[in-house]
GUGUPA-293335 format. One line per 3 residues: number of its first residue (from 1); their letters; for each residue x, y, z of C-alpha. Coordinates in pm, 1 decimal, padded with zeros to 6 digits. Example, Ala and Ser with C-alpha at 12.3 -4.5 7.8 and 13.67 -1.06 7.14 Angstrom:
residues 2
1) AS) 01230.0,-00450.0,00780.0 | 01367.0,-00106.0,00714.0
end
This chain:
residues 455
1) XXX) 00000.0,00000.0,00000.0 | 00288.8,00250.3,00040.1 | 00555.7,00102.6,-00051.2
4) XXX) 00716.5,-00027.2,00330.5 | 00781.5,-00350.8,00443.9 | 00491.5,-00529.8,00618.3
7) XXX) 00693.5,-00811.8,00818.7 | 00909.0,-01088.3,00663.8 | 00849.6,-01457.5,00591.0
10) XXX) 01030.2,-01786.4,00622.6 | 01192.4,-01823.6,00301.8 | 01132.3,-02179.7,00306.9
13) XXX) 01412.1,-02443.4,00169.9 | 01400.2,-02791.6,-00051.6 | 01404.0,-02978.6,00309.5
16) XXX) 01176.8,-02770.4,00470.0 | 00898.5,-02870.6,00199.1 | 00984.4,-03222.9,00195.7
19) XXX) 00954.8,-03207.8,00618.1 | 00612.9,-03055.0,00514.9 | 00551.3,-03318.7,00289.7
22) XXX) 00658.6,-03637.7,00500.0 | 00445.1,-03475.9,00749.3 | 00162.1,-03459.1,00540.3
25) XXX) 00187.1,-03823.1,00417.6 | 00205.3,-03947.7,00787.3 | -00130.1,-03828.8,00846.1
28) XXX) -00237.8,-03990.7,00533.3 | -00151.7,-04316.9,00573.4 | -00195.9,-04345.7,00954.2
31) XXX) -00540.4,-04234.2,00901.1 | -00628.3,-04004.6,01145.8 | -00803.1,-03793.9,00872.6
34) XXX) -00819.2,-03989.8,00539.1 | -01022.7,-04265.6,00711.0 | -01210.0,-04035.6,00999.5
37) XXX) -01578.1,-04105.8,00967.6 | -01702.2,-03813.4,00697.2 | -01915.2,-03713.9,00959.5
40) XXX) -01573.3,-03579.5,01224.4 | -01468.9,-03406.7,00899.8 | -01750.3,-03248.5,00836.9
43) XXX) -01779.7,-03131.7,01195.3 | -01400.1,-03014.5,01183.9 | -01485.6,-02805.9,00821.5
46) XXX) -01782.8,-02665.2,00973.9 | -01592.8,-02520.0,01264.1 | -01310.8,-02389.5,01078.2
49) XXX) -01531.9,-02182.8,00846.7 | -01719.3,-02028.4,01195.2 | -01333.4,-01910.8,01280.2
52) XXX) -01283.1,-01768.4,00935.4 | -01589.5,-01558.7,00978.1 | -01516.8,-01484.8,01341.2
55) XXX) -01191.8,-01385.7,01231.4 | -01356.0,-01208.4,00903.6 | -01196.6,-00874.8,00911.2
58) XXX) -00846.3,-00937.3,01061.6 | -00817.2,-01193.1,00770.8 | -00940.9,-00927.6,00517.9
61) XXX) -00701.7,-00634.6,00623.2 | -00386.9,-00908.9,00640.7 | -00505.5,-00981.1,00361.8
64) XXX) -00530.5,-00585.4,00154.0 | -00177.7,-00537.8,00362.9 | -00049.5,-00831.2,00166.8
67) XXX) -00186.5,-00746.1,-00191.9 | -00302.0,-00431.3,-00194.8 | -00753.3,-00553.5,-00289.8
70) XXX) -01003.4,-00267.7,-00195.0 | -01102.7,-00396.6,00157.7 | -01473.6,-00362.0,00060.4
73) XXX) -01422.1,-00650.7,-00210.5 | -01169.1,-00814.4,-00007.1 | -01403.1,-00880.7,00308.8
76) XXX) -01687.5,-01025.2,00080.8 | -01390.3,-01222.1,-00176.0 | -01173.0,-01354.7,00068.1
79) XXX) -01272.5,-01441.1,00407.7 | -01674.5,-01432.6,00305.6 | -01588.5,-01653.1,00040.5
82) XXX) -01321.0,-01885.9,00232.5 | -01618.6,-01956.9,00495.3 | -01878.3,-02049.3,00235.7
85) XXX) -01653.9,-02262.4,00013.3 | -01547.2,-02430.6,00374.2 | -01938.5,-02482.9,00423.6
88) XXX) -01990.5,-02596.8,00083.6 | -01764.1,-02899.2,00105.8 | -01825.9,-02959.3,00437.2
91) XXX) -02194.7,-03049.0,00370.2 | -02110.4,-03252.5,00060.2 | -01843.1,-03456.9,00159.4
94) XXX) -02093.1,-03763.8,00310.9 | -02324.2,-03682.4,00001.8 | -02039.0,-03820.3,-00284.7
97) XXX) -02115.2,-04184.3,-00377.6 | -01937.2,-04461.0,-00534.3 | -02123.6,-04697.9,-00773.4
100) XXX) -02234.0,-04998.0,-00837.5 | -02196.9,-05133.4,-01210.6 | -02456.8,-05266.3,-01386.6
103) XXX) -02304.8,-05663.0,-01464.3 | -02401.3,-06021.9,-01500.7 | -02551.5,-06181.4,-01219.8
106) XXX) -02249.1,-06381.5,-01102.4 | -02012.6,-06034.2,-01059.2 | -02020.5,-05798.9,-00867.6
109) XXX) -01876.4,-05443.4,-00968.2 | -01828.1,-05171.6,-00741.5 | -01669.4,-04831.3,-00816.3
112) XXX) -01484.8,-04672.6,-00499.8 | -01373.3,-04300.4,-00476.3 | -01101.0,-04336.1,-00281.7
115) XXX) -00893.2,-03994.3,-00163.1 | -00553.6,-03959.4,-00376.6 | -00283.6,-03916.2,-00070.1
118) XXX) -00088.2,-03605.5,-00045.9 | -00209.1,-03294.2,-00255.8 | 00066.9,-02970.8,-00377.3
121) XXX) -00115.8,-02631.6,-00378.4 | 00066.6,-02327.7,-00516.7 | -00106.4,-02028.6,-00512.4
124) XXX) -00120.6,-01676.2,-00654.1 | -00109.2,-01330.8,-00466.4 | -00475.3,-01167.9,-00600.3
127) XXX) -00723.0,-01355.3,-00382.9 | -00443.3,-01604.1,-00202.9 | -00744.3,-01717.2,00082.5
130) XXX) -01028.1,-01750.8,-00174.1 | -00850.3,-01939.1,-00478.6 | -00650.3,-02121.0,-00157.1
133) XXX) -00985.9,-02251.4,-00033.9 | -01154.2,-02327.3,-00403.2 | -00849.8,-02589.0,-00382.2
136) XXX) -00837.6,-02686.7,-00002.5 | -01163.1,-02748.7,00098.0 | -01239.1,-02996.3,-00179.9
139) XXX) -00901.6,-03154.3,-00113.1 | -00968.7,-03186.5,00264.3 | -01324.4,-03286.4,00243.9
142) XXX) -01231.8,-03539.9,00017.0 | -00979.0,-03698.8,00293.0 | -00635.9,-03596.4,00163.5
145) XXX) -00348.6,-03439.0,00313.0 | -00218.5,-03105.2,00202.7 | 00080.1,-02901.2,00111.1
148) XXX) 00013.2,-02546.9,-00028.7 | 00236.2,-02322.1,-00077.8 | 00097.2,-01927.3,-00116.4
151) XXX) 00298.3,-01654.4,-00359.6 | 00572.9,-01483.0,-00176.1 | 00408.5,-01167.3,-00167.3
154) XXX) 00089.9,-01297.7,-00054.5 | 00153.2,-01544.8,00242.9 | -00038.8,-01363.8,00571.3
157) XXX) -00393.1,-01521.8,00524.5 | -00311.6,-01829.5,00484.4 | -00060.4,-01883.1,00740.3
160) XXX) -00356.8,-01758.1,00967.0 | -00590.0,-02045.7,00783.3 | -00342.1,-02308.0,00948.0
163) XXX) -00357.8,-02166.6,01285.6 | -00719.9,-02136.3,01232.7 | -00760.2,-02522.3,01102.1
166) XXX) -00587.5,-02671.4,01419.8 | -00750.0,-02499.3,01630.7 | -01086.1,-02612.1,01456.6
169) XXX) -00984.8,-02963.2,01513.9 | -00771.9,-03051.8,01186.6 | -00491.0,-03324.0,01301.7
172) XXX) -00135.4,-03246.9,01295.5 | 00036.4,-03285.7,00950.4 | -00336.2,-03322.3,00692.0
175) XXX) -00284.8,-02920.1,00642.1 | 00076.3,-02754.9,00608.4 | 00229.7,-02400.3,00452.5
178) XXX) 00521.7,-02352.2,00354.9 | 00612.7,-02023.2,00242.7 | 00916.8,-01902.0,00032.0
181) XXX) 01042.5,-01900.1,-00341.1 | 00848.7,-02057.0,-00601.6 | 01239.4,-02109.9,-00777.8
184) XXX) 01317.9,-02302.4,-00439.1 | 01001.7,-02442.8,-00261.3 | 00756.4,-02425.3,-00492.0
187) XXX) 00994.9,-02668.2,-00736.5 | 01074.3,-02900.1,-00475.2 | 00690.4,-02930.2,-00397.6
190) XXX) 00665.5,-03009.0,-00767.2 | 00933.8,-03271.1,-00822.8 | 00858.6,-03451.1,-00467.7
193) XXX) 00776.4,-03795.1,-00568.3 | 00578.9,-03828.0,-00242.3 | 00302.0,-03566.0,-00386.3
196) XXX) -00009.0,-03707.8,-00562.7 | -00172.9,-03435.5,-00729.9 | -00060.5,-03087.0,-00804.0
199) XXX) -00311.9,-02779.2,-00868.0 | -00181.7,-02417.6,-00936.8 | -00324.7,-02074.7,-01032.5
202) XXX) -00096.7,-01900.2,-01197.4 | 00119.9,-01828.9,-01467.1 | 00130.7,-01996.5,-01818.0
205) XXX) 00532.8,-01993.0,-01760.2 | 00517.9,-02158.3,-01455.4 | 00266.5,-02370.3,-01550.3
208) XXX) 00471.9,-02526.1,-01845.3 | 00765.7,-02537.0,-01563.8 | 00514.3,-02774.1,-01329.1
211) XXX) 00399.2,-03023.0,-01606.6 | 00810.6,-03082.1,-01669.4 | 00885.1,-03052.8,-01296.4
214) XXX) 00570.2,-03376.1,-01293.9 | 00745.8,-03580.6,-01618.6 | 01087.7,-03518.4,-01448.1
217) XXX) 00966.5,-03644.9,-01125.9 | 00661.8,-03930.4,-01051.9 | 00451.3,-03841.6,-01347.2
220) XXX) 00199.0,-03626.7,-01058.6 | -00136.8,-03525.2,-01177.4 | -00125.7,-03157.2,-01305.7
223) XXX) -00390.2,-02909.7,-01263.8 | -00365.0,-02590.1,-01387.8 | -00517.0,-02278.8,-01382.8
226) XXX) -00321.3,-02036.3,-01599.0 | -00524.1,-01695.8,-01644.5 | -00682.6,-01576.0,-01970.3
229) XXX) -00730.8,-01242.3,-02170.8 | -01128.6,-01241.8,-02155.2 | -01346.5,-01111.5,-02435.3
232) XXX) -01645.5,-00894.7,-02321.7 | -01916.4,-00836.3,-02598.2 | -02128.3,-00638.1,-02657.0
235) XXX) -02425.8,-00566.4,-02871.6 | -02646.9,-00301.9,-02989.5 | -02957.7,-00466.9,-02904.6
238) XXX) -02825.4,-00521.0,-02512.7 | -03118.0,-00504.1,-02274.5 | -02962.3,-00207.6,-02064.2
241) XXX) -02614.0,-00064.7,-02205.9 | -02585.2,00199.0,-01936.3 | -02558.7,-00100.1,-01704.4
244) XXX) -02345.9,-00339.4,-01948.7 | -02111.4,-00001.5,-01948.9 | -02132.1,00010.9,-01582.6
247) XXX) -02073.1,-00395.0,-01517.8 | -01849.5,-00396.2,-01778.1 | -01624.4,-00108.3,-01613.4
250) XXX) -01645.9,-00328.7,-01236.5 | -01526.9,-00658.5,-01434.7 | -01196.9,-00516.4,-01569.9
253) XXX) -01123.5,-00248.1,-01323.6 | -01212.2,-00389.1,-00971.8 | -00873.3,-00503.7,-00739.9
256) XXX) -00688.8,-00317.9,-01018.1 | -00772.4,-00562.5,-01285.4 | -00575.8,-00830.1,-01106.4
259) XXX) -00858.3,-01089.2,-01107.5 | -00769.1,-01422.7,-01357.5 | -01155.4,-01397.1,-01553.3
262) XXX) -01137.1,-01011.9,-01567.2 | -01288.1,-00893.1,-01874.4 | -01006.1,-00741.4,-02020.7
265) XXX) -01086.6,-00727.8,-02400.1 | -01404.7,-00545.3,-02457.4 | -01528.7,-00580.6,-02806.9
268) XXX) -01836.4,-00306.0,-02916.7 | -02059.7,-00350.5,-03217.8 | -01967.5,-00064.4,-03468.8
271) XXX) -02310.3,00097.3,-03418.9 | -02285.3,00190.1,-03006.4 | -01883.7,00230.2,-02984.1
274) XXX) -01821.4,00565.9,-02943.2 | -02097.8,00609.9,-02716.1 | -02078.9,00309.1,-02481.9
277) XXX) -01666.3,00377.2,-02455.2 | -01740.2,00698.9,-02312.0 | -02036.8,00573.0,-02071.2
280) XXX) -01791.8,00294.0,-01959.2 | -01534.2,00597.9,-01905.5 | -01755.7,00801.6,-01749.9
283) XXX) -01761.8,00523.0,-01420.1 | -01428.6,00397.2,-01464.0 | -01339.0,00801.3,-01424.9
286) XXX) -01554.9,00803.5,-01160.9 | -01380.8,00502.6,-00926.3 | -01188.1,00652.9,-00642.4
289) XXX) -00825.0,00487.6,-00671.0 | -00675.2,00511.0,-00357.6 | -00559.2,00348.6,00021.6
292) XXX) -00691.3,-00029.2,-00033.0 | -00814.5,-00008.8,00354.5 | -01053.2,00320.8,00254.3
295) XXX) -01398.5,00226.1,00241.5 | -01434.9,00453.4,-00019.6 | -01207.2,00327.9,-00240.0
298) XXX) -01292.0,00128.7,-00566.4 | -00966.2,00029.3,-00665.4 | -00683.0,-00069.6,-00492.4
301) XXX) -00302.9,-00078.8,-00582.1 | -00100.6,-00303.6,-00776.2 | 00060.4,-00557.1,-00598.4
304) XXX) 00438.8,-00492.7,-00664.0 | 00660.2,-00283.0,-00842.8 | 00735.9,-00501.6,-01127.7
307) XXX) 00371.9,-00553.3,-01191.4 | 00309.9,-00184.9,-01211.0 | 00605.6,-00142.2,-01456.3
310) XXX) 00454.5,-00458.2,-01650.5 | 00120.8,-00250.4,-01692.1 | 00231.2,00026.8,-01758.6
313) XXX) 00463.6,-00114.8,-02078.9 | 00178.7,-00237.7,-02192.1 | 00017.8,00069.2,-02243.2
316) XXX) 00316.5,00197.1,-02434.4 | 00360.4,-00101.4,-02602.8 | -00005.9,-00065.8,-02736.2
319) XXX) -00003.1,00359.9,-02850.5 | 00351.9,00235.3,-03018.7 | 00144.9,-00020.1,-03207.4
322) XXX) -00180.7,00282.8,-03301.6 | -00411.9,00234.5,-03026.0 | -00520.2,00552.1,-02865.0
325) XXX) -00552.4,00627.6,-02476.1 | -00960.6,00691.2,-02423.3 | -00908.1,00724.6,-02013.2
328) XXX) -00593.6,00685.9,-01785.9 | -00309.8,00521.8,-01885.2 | -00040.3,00642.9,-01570.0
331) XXX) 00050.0,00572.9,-01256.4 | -00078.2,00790.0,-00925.7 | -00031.5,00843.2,-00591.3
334) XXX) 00343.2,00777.0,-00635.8 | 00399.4,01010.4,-00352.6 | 00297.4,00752.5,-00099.9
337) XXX) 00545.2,00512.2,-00164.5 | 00246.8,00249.9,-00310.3 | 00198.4,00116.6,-00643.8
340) XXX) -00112.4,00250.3,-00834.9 | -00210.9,00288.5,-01181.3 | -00514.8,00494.2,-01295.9
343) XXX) -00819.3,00241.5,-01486.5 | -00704.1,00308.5,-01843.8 | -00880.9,00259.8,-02169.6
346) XXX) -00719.2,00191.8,-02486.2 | -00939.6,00244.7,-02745.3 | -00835.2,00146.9,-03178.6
349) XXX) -00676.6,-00212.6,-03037.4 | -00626.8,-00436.9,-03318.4 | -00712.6,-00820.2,-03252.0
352) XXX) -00336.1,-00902.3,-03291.3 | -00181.3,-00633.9,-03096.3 | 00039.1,-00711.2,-02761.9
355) XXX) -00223.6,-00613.9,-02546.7 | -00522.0,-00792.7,-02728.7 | -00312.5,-01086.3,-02703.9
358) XXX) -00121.9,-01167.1,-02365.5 | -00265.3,-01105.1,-01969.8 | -00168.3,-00734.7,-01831.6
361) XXX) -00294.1,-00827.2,-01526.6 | -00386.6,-00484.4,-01399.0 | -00631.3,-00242.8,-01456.0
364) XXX) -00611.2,-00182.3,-01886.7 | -00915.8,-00266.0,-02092.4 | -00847.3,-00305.0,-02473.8
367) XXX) -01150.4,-00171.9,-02651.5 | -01190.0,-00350.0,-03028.1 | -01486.0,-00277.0,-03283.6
370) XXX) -01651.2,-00559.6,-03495.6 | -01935.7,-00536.6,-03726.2 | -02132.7,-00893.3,-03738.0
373) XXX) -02182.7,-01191.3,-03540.2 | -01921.6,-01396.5,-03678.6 | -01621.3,-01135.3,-03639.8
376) XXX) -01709.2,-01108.1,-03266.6 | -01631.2,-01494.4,-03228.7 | -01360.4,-01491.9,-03482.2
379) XXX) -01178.5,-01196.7,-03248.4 | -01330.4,-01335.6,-02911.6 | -01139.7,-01673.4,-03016.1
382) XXX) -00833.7,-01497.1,-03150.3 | -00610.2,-01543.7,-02827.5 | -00368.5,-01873.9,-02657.8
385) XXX) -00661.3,-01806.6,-02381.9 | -00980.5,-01938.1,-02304.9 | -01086.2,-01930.8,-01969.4
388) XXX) -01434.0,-01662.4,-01943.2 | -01608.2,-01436.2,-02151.1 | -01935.1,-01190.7,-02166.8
391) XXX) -02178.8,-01134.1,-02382.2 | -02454.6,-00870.5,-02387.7 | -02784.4,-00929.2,-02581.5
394) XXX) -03119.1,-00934.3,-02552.4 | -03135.1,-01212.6,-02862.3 | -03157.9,-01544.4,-02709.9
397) XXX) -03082.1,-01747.5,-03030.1 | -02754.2,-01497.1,-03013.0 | -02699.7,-01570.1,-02705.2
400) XXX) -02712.1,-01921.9,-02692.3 | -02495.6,-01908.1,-03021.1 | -02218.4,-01667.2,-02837.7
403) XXX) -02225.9,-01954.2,-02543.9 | -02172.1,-02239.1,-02810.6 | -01908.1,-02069.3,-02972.0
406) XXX) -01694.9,-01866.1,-02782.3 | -01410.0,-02090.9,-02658.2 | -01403.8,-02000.6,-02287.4
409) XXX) -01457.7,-02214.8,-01945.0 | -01693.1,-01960.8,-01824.8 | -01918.0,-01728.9,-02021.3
412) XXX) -02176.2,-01456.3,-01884.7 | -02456.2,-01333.2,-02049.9 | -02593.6,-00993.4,-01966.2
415) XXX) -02390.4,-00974.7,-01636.5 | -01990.4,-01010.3,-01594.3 | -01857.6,-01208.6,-01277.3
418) XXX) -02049.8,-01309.8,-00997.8 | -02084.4,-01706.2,-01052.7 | -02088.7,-01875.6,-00705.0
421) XXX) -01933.9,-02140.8,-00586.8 | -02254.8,-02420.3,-00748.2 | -02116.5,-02381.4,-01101.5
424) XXX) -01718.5,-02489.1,-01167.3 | -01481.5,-02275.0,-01279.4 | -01177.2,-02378.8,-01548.7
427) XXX) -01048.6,-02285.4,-01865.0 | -01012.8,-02386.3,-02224.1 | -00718.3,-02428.9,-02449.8
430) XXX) -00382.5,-02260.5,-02248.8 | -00636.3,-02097.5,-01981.0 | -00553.2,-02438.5,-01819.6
433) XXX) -00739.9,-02783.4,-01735.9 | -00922.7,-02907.3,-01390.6 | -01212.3,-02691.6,-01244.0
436) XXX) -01230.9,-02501.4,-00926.9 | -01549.3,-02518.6,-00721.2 | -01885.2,-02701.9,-00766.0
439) XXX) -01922.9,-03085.5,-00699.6 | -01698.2,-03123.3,-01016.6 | -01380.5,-03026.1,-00847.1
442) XXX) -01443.0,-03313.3,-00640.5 | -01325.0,-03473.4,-00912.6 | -00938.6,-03393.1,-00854.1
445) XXX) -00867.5,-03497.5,-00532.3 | -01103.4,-03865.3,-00577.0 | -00926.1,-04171.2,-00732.4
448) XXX) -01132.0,-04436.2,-00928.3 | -01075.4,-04785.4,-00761.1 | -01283.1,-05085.6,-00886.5
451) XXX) -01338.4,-05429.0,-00744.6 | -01456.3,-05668.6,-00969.2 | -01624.7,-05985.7,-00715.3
454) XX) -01725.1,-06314.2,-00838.5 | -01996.3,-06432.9,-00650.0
end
């Protein structure tokens, strides 16, 4: 937030994570959570989601210390969404069955769900406590043990989730942190052939690194979550474009655009651009950037220097290249020492220019026109990305159409963001594989065992 040192960290080392991890496969195999009745899990779940909401707001300001999110979005993203994605699981765990296959009358076939072992989480620094419990309450309820590792710059919440976890009742050794390097402890998590399954949010660098870190290593189950560059579409015949314009404006600009599915491409039929640009503009102009623990501030700062510098090349990168700057495009407040950067809107972006086609990551929205139906999919699909989109219409044949063809995980229609924790979320093409959230990311942290009995 201004630029000072909050406290430091252990910068954890290759032993250290393979302690953690011989710790974690202890509890495993000894049982004293893996085979727990589901109903003592359940109980433990429950209570640690009553401490993360007694706990609610010193979570959400280590949390805006750490990262720099608005602590209005961080209280209800964070901790409010820990708790209910701790709830979530907790009531579904005894509700996931095995099967029974349909066979001859002499056999009988029986499909177990048995937990994996020892899970690797590695986590990024936007919404460490939230993404953190999309991937450790399914993990937990599901009877594994885990490792997880949070980004360096974003380690305070869930140190405090471990502290919070024993004292709900969690065993010794079924939840561990370990907090340093991703260069030093987040590759040893990855090449430990002691770790089952490995899930990550993150980059599409270090992604690439993980899947050779899992070849190199015990051929671990990858899951990967690698960001996107999100098209957000609109049409003239939207049911309320003052309100697309103001959605639209939240979903790229909120925590400083530093959300994975943030709607970072806008695309505007021909017909309404010049107008909707400068409604959007007129509420992105109107967000109060400023001290992240401000209740009246809309958006926060940038999480580090280099990020900040990142964004900001960007935007020079993209008036090199002929776009034009509609709104923003600097940084502010450098007198406090923090790191924040105006919302900026680059209007005249060409589908294949640098910012149209990689993640900035902050709080730049690349406006493109397109005149028909099938140019807004052809651009929409132009990108290595494909994890959400938006689409504004009042045409339900369009609509349904836009769904079918846009190549993204998750796409909206009429709104942008907001999808709860009953629907999965996971990208397409090199947005990544697995899901996060819903029943389906059950599907992870369960292995498939069958036994086939002659009668």
């Amino acid at each position: 937030m201004d630029g000072q040192t909050l406290t430091t960290i252990e910068r954890a080392s290759a032993a250290d994570v393979d302690r953690a991890v011989a710790a974690a496969r202890r509890a495993f195999d000894d049982g004293r959570w893996s085979r727990m009745a589901p109903a003592g899990r359940k109980k433990v779940l429950h209570r640690l989601a009553d401490l993360i909401e007694k706990n609610a707001l010193e979570l959400a300001v280590l949390g805006v210390r750490d990262n720099g999110t608005e602590i209005g979005m961080a209280l209800k993203a964070e901790p409010g969404s820990a708790a209910g994605t701790f709830r979530y699981y907790a009531e579904a765990l005894d509700k996931v069955y095995g099967e029974i296959a349909p066979t001859a009358g002499d056999v009988l076939g029986l499909v177990h769900k048995a937990p994996v072992g020892v899970v690797g989480a590695i986590v990024p620094w936007n919404f460490p406590l939230m993404i953190g419990s999309w991937k450790l309450a399914p993990a937990l309820a599901a009877g594994n043990s885990v490792v997880l590792k949070p980004a360096e710059t974003a380690s305070l919440t869930l140190l405090r989730l471990a502290e919070l976890a024993s004292e709900a009742g969690m065993p010794d050794g079924v939840f561990n942190v370990v907090t340093g390097q991703g260069s030093v402890a987040g590759e040893a998590l990855a090449m430990s052939m002691d770790v089952d399954v490995l899930v990550f949010t993150g980059s599409g660098g270090v992604g690439r690194r993980l899947l050779q870190y899992s070849a190199a290593s015990n051929l671990k189950r990858c899951y990967l979550e690698l960001g996107g560059k999100s098209p957000n579409i609109v049409f003239a015949d939207a049911p309320d474009l003052a309100q697309a314009a103001k959605v639209s404006a939240a979903g790229i600009f909120r925590n400083a655009g530093q959300v994975c599915v943030a709607g970072s491409r806008l695309l505007v039929e021909d017909s309404i651009h010049d107008d909707f640009v400068a409604e959007l503009s007129k509420h992105a102009g109107a967000m109060t950037v400023g001290n992240p623990l401000d209740l009246n501030t809309n958006i926060g700062a940038v999480n580090n220097l280099p990020q900040l510098e990142g964004n900001l090349g960007f935007v020079t990168k993209a008036v090199e290249e002929g776009a034009e700057i509609a709104l923003g495009g600097g940084r502010v407040m450098e007198e406090t020492g923090g790191y924040y950067m105006e919302p900026t809107v680059l209007t005249g972006v060409q589908p294949q220019h640098n910012v149209a086609q990689n993640e900035v990551f902050g709080p730049v929205l690349a406006v493109t026109r397109f005149k028909t139906d099938d140019e807004a999919v052809q651009i929409a699909n132009s990108t290595q990305y494909g994890l959400a989109a938006g689409v504004w219409t009042s045409g339900l044949s369009r609509a349904h159409r836009m769904v079918r063809d846009v190549q993204a995980g998750v796409v909206h229609v009429n709104t942008y963001g907001g999808a709860d924790g009953t629907v999965p979320l996971g990208g397409v093409k090199q947005s990544g594989n697995g899901h996060d959230k819903s029943l389906h990311a059950f599907d992870k942290y369960f292995d498939l065992k069958t036994a086939w009995m002659q009668l």
